[in-house]
Every structure is written in C-alpha cells, then in structure tokens.
SEMINU-810857 format. One record per residue: x, y, z of N, C-alpha, C in turn; residue number from 0; residue in three letters. Coordinates in Angstrom, 2 decimals, m for minus. Last residue first. Example, Ala and Ser with C-alpha at 12.3 -4.5 7.8 and 13.67 -1.06 7.14 Angstrom:
<sites>
<site n_x="12.85" n_y="m2.25" n_z="7.08" ca_x="13.67" ca_y="m1.06" ca_z="7.14" c_x="12.90" c_y="0.03" c_z="7.87" nr="1" rest="SER"/>
<site n_x="13.19" n_y="m5.69" n_z="7.80" ca_x="12.30" ca_y="m4.50" ca_z="7.80" c_x="13.20" c_y="m3.30" c_z="7.80" nr="0" rest="ALA"/>
</sites>
This chain:
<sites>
<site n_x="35.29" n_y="m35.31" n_z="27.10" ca_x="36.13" ca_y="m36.76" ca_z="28.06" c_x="37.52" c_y="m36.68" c_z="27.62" nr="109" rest="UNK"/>
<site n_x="33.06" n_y="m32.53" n_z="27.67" ca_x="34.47" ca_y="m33.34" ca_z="26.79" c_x="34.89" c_y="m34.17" c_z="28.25" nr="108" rest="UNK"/>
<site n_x="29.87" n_y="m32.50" n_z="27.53" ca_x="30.61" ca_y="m32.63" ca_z="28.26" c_x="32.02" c_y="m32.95" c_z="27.87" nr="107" rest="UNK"/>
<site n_x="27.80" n_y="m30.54" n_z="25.90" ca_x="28.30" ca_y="m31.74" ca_z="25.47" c_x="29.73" c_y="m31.93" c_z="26.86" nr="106" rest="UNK"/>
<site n_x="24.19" n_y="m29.51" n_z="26.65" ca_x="26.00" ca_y="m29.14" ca_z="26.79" c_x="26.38" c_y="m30.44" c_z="26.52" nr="105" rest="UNK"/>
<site n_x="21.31" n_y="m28.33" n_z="24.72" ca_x="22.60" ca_y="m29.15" ca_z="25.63" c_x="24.03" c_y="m28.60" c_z="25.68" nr="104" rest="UNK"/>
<site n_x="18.51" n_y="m26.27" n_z="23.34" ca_x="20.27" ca_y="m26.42" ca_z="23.43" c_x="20.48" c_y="m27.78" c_z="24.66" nr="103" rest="UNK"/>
<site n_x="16.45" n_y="m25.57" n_z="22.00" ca_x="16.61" ca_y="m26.58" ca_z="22.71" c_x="17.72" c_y="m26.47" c_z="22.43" nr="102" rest="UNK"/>
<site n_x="13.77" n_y="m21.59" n_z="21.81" ca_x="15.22" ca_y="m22.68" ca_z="21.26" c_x="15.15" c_y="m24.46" c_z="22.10" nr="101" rest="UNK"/>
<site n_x="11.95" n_y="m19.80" n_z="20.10" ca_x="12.08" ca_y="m21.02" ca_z="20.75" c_x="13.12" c_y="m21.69" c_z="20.46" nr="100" rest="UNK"/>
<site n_x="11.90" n_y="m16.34" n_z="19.60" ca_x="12.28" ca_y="m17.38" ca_z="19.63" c_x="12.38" c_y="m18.67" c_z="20.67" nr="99" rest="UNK"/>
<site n_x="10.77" n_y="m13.29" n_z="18.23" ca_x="11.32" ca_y="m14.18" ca_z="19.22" c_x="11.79" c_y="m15.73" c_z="18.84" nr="98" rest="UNK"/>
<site n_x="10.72" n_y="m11.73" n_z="15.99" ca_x="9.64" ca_y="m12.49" ca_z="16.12" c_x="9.51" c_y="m13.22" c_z="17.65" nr="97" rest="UNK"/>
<site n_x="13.22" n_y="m10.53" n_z="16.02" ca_x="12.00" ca_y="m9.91" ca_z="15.81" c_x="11.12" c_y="m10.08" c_z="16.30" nr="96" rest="UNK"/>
<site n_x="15.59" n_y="m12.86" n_z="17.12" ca_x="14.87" ca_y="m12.40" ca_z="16.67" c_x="13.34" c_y="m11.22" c_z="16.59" nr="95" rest="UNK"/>
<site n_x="18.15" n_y="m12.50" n_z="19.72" ca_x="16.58" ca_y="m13.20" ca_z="19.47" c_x="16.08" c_y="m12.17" c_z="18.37" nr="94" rest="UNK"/>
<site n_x="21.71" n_y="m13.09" n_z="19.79" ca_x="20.48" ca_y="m11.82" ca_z="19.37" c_x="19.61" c_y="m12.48" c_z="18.79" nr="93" rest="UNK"/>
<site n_x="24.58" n_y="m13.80" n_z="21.14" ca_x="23.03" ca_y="m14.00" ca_z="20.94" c_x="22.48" c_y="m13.13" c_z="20.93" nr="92" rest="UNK"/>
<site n_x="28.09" n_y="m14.43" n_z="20.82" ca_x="26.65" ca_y="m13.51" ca_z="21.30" c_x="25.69" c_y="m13.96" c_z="21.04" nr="91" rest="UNK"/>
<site n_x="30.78" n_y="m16.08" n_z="21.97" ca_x="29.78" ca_y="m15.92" ca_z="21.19" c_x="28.44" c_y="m14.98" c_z="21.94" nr="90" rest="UNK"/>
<site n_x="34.25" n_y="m17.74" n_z="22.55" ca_x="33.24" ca_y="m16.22" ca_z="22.86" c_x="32.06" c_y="m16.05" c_z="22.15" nr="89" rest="UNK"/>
<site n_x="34.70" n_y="m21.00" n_z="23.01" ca_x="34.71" ca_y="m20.06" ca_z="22.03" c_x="33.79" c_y="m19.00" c_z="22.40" nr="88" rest="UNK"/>
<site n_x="34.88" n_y="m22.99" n_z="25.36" ca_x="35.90" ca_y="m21.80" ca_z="25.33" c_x="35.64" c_y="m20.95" c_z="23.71" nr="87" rest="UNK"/>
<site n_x="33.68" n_y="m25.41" n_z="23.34" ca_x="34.26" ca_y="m25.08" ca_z="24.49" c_x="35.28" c_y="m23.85" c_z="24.13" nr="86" rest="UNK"/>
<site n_x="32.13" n_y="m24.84" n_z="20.09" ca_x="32.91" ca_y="m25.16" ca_z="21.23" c_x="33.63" c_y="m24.78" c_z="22.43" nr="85" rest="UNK"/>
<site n_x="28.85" n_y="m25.23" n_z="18.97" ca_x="29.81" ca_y="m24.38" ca_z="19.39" c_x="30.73" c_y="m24.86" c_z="20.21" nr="84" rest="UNK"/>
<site n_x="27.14" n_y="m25.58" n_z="16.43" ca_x="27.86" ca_y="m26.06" ca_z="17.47" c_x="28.76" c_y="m25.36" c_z="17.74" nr="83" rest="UNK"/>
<site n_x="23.35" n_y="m25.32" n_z="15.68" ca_x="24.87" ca_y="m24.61" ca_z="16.02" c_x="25.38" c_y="m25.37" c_z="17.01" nr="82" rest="UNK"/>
<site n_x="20.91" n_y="m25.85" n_z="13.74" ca_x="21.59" ca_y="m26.11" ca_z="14.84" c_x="22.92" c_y="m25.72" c_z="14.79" nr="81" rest="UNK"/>
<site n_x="17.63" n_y="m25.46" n_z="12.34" ca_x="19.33" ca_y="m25.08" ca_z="12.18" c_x="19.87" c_y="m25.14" c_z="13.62" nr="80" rest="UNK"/>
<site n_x="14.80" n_y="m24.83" n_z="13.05" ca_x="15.40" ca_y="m26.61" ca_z="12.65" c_x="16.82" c_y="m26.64" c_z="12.11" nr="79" rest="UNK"/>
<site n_x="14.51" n_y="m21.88" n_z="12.18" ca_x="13.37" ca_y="m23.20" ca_z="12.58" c_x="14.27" c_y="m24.55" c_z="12.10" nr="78" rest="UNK"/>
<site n_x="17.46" n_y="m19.90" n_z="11.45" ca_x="15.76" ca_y="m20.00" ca_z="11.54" c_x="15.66" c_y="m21.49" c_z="11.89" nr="77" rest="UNK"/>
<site n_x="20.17" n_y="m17.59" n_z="12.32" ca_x="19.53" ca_y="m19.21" ca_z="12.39" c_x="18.23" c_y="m19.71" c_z="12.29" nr="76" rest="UNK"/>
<site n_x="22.72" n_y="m16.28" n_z="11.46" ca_x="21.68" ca_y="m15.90" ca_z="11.40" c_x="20.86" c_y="m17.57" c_z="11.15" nr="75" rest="UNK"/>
<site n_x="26.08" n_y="m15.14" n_z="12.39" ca_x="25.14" ca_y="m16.36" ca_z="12.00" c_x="23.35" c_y="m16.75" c_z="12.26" nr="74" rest="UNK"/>
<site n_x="29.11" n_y="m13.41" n_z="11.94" ca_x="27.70" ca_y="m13.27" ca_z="12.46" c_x="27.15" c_y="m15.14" c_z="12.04" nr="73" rest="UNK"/>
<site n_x="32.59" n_y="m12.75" n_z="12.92" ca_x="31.44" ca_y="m13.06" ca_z="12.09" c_x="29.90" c_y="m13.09" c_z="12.68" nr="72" rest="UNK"/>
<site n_x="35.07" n_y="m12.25" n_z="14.19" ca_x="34.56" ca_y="m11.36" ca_z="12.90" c_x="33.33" c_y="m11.78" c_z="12.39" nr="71" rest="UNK"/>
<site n_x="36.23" n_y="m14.29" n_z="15.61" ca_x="35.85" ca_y="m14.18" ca_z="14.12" c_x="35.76" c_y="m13.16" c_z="13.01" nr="70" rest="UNK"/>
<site n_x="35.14" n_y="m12.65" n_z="18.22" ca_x="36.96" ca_y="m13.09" ca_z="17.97" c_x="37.28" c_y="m13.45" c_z="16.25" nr="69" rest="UNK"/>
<site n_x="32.71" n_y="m12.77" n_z="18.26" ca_x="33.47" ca_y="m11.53" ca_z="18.07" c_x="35.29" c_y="m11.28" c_z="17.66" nr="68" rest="UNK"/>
<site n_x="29.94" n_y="m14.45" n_z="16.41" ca_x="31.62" ca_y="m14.66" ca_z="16.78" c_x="32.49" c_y="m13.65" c_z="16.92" nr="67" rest="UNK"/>
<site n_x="26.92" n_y="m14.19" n_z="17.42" ca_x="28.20" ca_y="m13.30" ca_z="17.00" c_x="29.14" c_y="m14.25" c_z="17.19" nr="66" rest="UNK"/>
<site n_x="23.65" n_y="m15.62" n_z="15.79" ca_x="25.09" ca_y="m16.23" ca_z="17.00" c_x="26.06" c_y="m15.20" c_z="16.15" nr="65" rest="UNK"/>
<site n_x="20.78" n_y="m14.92" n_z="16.20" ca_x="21.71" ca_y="m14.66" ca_z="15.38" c_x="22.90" c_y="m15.08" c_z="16.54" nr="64" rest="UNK"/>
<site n_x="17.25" n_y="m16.95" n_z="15.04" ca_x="18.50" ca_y="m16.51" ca_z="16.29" c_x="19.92" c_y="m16.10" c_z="15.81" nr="63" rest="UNK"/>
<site n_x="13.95" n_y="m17.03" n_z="14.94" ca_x="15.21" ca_y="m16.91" ca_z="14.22" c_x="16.55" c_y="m16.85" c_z="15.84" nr="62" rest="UNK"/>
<site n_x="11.06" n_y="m19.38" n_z="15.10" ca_x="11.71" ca_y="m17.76" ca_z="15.24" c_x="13.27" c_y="m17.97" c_z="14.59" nr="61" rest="UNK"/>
<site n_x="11.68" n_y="m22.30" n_z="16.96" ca_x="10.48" ca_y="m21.37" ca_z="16.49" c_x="11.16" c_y="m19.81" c_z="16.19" nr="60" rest="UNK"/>
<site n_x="14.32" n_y="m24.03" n_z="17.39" ca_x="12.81" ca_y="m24.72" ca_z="17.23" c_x="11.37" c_y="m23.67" c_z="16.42" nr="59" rest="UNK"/>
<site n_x="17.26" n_y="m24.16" n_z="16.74" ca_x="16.19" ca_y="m23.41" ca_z="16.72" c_x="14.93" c_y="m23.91" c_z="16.51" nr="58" rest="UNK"/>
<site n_x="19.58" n_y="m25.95" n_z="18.79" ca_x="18.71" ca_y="m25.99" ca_z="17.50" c_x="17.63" c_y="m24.76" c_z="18.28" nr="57" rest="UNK"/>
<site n_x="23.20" n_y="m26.34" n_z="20.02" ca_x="21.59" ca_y="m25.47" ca_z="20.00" c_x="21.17" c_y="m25.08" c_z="18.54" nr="56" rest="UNK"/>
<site n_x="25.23" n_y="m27.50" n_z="21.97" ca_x="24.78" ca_y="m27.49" ca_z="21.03" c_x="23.24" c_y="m26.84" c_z="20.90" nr="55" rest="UNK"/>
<site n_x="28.73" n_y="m26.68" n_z="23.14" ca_x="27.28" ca_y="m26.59" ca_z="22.98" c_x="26.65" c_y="m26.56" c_z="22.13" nr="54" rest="UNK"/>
<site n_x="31.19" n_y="m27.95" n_z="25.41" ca_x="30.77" ca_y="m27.71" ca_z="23.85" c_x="29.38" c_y="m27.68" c_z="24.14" nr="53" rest="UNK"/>
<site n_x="32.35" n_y="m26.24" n_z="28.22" ca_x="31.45" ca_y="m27.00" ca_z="27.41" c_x="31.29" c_y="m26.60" c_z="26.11" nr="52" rest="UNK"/>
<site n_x="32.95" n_y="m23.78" n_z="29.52" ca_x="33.63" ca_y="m24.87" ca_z="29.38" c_x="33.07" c_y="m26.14" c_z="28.89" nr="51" rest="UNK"/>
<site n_x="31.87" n_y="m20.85" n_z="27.45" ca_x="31.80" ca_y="m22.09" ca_z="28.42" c_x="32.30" c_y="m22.79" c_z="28.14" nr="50" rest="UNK"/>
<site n_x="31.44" n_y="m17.29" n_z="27.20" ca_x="32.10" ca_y="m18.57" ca_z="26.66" c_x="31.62" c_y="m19.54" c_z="27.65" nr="49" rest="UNK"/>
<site n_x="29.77" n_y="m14.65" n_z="25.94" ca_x="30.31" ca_y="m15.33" ca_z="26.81" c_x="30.67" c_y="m16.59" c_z="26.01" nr="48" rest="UNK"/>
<site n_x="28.20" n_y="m11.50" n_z="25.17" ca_x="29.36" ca_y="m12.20" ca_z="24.96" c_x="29.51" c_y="m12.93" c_z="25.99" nr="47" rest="UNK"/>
<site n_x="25.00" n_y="m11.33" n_z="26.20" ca_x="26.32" ca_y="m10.72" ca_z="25.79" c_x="26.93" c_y="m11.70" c_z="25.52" nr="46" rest="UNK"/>
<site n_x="22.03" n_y="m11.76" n_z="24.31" ca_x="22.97" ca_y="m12.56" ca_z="25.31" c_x="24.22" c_y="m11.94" c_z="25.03" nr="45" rest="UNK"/>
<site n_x="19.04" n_y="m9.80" n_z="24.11" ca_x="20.26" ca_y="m10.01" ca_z="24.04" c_x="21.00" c_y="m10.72" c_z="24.93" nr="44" rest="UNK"/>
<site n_x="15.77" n_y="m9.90" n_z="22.05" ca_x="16.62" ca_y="m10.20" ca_z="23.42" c_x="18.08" c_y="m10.37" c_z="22.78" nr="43" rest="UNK"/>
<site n_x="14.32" n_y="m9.77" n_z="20.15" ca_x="15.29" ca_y="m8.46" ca_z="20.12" c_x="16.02" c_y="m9.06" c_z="21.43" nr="42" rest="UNK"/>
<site n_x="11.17" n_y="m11.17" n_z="21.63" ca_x="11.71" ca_y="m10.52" ca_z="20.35" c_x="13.17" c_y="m9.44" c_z="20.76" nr="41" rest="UNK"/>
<site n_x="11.65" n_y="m13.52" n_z="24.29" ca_x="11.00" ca_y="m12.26" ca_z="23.57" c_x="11.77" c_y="m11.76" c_z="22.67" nr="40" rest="UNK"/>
<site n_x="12.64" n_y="m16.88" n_z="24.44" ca_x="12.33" ca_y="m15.59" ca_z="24.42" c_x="11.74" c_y="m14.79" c_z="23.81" nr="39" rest="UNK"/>
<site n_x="12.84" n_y="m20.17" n_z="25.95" ca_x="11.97" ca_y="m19.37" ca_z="25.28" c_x="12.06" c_y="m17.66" c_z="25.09" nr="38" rest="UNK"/>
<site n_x="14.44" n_y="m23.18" n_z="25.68" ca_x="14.05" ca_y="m21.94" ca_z="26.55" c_x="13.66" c_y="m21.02" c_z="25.23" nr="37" rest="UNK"/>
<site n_x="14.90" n_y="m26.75" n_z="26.96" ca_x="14.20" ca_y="m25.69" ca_z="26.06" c_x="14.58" c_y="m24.79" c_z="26.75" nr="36" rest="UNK"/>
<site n_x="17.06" n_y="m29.16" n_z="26.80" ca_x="16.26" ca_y="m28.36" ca_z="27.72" c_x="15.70" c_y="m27.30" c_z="26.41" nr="35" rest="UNK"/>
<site n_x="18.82" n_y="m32.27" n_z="26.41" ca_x="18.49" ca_y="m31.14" ca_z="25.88" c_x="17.22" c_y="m30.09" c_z="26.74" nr="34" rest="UNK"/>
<site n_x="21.22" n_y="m34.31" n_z="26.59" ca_x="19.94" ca_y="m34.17" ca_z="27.76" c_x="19.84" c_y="m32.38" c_z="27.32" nr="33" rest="UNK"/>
<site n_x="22.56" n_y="m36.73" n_z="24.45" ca_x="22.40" ca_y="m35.08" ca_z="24.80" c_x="21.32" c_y="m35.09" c_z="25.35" nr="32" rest="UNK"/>
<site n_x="23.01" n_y="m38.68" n_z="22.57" ca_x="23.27" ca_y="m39.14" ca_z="24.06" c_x="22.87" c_y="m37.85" c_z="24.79" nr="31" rest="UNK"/>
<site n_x="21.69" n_y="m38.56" n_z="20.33" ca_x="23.54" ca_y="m38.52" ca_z="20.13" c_x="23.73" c_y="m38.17" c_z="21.91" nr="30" rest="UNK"/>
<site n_x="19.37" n_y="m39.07" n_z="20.78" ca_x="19.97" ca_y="m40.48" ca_z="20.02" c_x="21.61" c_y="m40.09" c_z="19.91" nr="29" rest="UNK"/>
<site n_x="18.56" n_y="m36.65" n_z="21.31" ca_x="18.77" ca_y="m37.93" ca_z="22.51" c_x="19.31" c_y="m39.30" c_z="21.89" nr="28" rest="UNK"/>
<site n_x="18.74" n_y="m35.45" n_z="19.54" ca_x="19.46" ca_y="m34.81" ca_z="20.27" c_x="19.75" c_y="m36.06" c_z="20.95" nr="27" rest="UNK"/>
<site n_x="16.11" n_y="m35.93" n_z="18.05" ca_x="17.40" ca_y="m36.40" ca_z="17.39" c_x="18.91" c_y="m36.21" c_z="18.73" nr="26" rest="UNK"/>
<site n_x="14.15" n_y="m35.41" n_z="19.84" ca_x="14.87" ca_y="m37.24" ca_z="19.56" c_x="16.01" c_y="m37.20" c_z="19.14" nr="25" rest="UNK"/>
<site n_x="14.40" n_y="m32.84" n_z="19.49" ca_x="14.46" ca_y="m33.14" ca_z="21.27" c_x="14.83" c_y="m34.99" c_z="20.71" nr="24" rest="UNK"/>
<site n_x="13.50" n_y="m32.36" n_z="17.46" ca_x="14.60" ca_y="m31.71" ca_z="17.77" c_x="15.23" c_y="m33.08" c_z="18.49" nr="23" rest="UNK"/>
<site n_x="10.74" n_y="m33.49" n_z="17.44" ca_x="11.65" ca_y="m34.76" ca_z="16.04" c_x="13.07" c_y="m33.98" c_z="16.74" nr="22" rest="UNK"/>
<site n_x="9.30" n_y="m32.12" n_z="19.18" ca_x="9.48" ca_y="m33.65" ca_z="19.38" c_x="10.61" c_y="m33.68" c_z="18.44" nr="21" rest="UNK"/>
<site n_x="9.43" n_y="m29.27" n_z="18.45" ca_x="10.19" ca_y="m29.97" ca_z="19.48" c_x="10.56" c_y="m31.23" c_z="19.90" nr="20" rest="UNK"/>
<site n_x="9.98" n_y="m29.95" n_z="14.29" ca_x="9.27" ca_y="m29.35" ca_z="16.25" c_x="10.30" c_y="m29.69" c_z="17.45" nr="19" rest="UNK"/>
<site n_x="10.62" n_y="m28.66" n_z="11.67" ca_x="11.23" ca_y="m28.85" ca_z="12.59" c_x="10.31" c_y="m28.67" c_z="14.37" nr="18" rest="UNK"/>
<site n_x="7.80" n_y="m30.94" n_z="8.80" ca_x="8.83" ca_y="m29.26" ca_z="10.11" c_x="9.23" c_y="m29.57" c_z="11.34" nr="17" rest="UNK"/>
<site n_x="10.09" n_y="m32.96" n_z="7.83" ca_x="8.70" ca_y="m32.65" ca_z="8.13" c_x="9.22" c_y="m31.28" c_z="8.58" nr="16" rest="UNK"/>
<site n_x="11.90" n_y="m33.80" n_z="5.73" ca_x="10.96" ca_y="m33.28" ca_z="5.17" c_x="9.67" c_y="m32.91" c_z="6.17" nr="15" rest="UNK"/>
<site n_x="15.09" n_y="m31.76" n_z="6.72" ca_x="13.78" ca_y="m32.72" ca_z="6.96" c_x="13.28" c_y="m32.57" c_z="6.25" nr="14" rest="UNK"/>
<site n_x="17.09" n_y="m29.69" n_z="6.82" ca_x="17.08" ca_y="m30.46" ca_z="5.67" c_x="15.54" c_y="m31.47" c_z="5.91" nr="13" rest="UNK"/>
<site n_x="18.85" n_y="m27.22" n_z="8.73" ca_x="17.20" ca_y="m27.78" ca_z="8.46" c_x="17.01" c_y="m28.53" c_z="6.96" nr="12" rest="UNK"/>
<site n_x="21.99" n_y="m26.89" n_z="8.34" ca_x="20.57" ca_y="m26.32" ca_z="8.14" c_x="19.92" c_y="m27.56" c_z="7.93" nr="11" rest="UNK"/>
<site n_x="24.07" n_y="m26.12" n_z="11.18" ca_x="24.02" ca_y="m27.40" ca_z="10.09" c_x="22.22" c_y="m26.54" c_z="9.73" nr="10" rest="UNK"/>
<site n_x="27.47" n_y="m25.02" n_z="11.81" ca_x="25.93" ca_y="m24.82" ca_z="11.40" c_x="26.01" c_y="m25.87" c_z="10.44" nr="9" rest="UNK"/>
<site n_x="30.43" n_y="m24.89" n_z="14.10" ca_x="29.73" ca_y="m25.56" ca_z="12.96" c_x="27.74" c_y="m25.09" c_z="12.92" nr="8" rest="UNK"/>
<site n_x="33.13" n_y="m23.43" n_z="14.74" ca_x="31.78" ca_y="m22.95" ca_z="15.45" c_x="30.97" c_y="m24.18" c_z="13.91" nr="7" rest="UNK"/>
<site n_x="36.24" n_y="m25.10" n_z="15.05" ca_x="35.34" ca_y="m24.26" ca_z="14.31" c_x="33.90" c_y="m24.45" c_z="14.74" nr="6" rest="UNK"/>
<site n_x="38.50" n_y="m24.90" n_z="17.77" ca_x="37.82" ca_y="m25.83" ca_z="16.91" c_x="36.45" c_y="m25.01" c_z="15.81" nr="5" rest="UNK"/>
<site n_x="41.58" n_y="m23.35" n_z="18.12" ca_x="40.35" ca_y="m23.22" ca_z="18.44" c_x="39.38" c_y="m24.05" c_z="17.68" nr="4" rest="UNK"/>
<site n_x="44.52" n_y="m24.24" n_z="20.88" ca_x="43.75" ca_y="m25.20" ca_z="19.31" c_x="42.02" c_y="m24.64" c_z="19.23" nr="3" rest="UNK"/>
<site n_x="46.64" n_y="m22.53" n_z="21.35" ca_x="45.24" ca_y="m22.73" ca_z="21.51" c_x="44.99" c_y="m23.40" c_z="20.33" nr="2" rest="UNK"/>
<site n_x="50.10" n_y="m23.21" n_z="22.96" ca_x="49.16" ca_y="m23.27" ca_z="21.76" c_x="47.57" c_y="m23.60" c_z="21.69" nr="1" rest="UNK"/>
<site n_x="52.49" n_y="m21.57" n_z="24.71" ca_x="51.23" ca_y="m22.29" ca_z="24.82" c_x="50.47" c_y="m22.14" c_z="23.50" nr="0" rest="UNK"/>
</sites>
C-alpha cells in the first residue's frame, strides 16, 4: 500500500489592508468554504490529531504554532497567514502568548 502524503502549505499575509474577519471570512467564501471562528486563551494546547478533511485556517488576531510531528517541523503563524493542511496529516496547535483569533473550514475531498 502506498501513502501519497500531500504537503502542509503556508501562505503569508500579503494585503495592503489588515487582516480582519470580514476581508478572511470573503476570501474563504469566494473559494466555496463555510468558515467558522474560534477564539483562545494564551499558551492553549491542541494535541496531536488528524482529520479526514483537508483544512484550512487563517489567523485573524495573535499568533499560532502548527507541529508536524511526523515532519519534524514547527510553523509559527501571525494575523492574516493561512495553513493548509491535508487530510490525514498529524498536526499540533500551540496558541500564542497573546492568544488568538482564528477562522478555519474543512474542505470536503470529491
């Protein structure tokens, strides 16, 4: 059996306005994505998990660090950087200092 793993993609904050929830939350809905917010406290932790969904998640306020433990790697995310992640890839979450406002979706594969 052969795993095809697809690469975890970051894209940085290039706008010229600042990244809010309105300009996130449009761009998301123009690539068909029913995006949700959520909000945490400083230093929060998401263990390791995966989903059967590709996922996508912009940082709206604060920072956010995504682990790749199977990688070896880290990814440290401030205000208007979005991460894609794909189905079935293991990843952590660690909320910033400051905390953080995020808007993620799930991308459904056809």
């Amino acid at each position: 059996m052969t795993i095809h793993q697809e690469a975890v993609r970051i894209t940085r904050w290039h706008g010229s306005q600042h990244p809010t929830f309105s300009i996130i939350t449009r761009e998301m809905k123009k690539e068909g994505l029913r995006p949700y917010m959520w909000v945490n406290t400083p230093n929060n932790r998401y263990g390791i998990r995966s989903h059967g969904y590709d996922k996508v998640l912009y940082v709206v306020e604060g920072t956010v660090e995504i682990s790749l433990p199977d990688m070896n790697q880290r990814m440290s995310l401030r205000a208007g950087d979005r991460v894609d992640i794909p189905a079935g890839v293991r990843h952590g979450t660690t909320v910033g200092g400051s905390g953080a406002k995020c808007v993620e979706a799930a991308v459904a594969r056809h």
